[in-house]
Structures are given as C-alpha cells and as structure tokens.
N, C-alpha and C positions, 0 to 999 in steps of 0.2 A: 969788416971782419966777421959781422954775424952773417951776410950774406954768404960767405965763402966759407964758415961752417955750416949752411942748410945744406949747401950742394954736397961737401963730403958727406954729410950724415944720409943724403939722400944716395948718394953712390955707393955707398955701402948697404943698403937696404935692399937696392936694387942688384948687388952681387949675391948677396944672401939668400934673395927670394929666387934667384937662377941658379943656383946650386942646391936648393930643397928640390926645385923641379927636376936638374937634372941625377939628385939620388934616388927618386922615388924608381921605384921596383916594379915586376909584373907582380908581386906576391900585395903589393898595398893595391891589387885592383879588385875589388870584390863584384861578383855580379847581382842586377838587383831584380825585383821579379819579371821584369820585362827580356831577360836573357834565360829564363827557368821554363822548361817544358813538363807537362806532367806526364809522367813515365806510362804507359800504357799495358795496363791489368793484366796479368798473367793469365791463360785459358789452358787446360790439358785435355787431351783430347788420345782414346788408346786406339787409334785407326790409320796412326802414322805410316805410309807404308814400306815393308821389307826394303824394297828401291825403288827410285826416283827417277822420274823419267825426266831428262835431260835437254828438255825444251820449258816454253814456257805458253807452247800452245796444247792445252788438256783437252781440244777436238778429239785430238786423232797425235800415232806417232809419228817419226818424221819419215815422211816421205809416201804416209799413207793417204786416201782420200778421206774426207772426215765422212762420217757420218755416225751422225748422236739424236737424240732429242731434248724437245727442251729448248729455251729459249738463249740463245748466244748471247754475251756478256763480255766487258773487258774492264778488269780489276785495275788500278790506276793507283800507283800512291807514293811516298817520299818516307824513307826512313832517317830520322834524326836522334841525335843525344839529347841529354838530357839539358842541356845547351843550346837546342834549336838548331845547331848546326849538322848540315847533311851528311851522312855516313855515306860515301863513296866504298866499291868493291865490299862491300854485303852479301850474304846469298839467302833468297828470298824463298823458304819452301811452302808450296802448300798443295794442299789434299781436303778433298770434300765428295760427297754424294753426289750420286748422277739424279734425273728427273725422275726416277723411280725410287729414290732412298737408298741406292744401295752403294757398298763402295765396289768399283770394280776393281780391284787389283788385292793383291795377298798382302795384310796389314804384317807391319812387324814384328806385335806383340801375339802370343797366344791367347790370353784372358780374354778373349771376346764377345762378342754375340754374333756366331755366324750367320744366321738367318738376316745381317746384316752385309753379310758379302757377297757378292754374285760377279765371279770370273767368268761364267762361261754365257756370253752375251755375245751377238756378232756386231754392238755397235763398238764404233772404235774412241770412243770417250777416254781417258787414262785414268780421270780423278786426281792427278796428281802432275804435280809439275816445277820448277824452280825457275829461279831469275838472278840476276848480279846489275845491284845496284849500280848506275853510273855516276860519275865523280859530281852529281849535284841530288845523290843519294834518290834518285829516281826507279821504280821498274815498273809492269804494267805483265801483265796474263789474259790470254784468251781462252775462257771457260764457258760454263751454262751455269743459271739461273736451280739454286738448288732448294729443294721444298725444307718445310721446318723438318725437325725429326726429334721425337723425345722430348717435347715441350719448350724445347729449344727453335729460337728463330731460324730462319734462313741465314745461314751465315758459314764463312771459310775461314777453314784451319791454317793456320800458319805460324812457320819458324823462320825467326831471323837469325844467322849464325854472324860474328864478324870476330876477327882473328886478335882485336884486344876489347875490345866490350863484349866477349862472349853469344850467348842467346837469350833468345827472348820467344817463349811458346804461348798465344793467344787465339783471338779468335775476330773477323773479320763478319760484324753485322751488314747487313745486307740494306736494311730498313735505316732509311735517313742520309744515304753516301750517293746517291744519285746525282750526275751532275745533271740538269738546267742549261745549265751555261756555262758548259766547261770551261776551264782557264787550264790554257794550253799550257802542255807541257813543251818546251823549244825541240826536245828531240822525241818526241813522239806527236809531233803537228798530222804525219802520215797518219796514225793510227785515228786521231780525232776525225780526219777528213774521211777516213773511210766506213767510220761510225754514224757517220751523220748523213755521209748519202744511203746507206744499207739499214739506217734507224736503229743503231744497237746501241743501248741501254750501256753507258759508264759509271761505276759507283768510285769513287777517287777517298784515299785514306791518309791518316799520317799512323807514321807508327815509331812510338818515342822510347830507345830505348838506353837503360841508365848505363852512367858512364859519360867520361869524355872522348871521341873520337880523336883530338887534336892533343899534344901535348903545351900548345901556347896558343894562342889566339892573340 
C-alpha cells in the first residue's frame, strides 16, 4: 500500500512540474549580460550632405572612371540591436573628407565653415555614399584613407536609418579597426580577395544601435 502511494504521489509531482513548464511565457525570459550590446555613442557632425550619392563606392560616380588621391580603403561592418542581433535592410550613410581635408560636395546645413568645402576639383571622389544592410545586418564601402581634421582623428561620419529603431548619427575611428586577419564576411568573400591581392587596407566595425529589431526571439 505504501509502495503504491509513492508512485501516485510521485505521478502527480511529475504532472505538475510539466505543466509549470508548459505555462511559462516569453515575458518570464529575461536576458542576461551575455545577450546586452553596448549601444554605440552618438557623434554629430554639420557636413551631412544636401544629397547622397546613391552607391556605396565614394571613388568616383557610377559609371565614371575613378580618379582620387589618397590611399583606397574598404569600410567593413555589421549593424546590431541592442540585443546583438543583426539589423537586416538598414540604410547605412556616410560622408567624410577627401586626402586634402576638404569635403567635396555641397553639405546640407548652412552654418558652416566653407573654407571647408571644395566642389570645384576635377577628381571624382564624392565624400559621400550609402549602403543597405543585408539580412545578416552586413554592409561594406569603398573610400580613401581620410587625414585628422580639427583635433579630431581620422575617422567617418556615419548614419544609420531603420524604419522601427529609428537613427543613430556617429562617428567611425579609423585608428584600431584594421583587420590583420580578416574574418570573412560569407557574402563579401569577393571583396576580401580583391583586397588582399591589390593590398588595401580593411578597417571592419560594429555598430550597436538601441532598440529591438525583432518583436520575439
């Protein structure tokens, strides 16, 4: 008789405990610091410009032959929530100085300092360019190597727009993002291989911005 009450009281422990698991909720899952990205600094910058040129190679426009100076470059990076997980369909802007300091294209804002802008140059550099993230929150730009300016390092300007985590306006140091030893990205493998027979310099980023991209995980 005692044996044949451990087994019911044991049968019932064992319904109980599968019906707590099967009420638990997404809201009882909390994330702990190993799912938390630190959100990446706000930078402002008034040299945004008027319009954007509609590639993401800042050589030259499309369909022209490049010709710039300064040393060629290719910006590399992944934008993520605040979650760590990859923001797909992003749009990646940015804009920077050519090898002479100056910006070439007509900035948006009027407050500026012209003696900072020079349009009438015959290289075909833009300073400016955008990108769309792919569904593993990837993009990548081909630019030059821009000098410090204003006590400020070498570094690019950039905005990320996305249509439920809004923007994020910062700045893109130059100094410390150099890959080594790149770790490939799976859909820009071409870009890495053609870096590395032609020796152009990769600086690769993350860029963490707050919000969640996903509504459940």
């Amino acid at each position: 008789m005692k044996f044949n009450i451990f087994f019911v009281f044991l049968f019932i422990n064992i319904i109980c405990l599968n019906n707590s698991f099967a009420d638990s909720s997404d809201s009882d899952f909390y994330l702990n610091k190993m799912n938390f990205c630190k959100i990446t600094p706000k930078a402002e910058n008034n040299y945004e410009p008027e319009n954007f040129e509609l590639t993401n190679n800042l050589l030259r426009e499309t369909g022209q032959k490049s010709l710039y100076c300064g040393e060629k470059i290719i910006i590399t990076g992944v934008v993520v929530d605040q979650n760590c997980v990859p923001v797909g369909d992003a749009k990646v802007y940015i804009w920077q100085i050519n090898c002479k300091g100056k910006y070439p294209y007509q900035p948006l804002k009027k407050d500026i300092n012209k003696k900072l802008i020079d349009t009438d140059q015959p290289l075909t550099f833009t300073g400016n360019g955008v990108a769309t993230t792919n569904n593993k929150g990837e993009f990548h730009f081909i630019t030059v190597y821009p000098p410090a300016i204003h006590g400020i390092g070498s570094h690019i300007n950039v905005r990320v727009e996305h249509r439920k985590l809004g923007n994020l306006q910062t700045r893109l140091f130059l100094k410390g993002h150099k890959l080594d030893s790149p770790q490939y990205y799976p859909e820009l493998s071409n870009i890495y291989e053609v870096a590395a027979k032609k020796n152009i310099s990769i600086y690769d980023y993350q860029i963490v911005i707050a919000g969640e991209s996903e509504d459940n995980y």
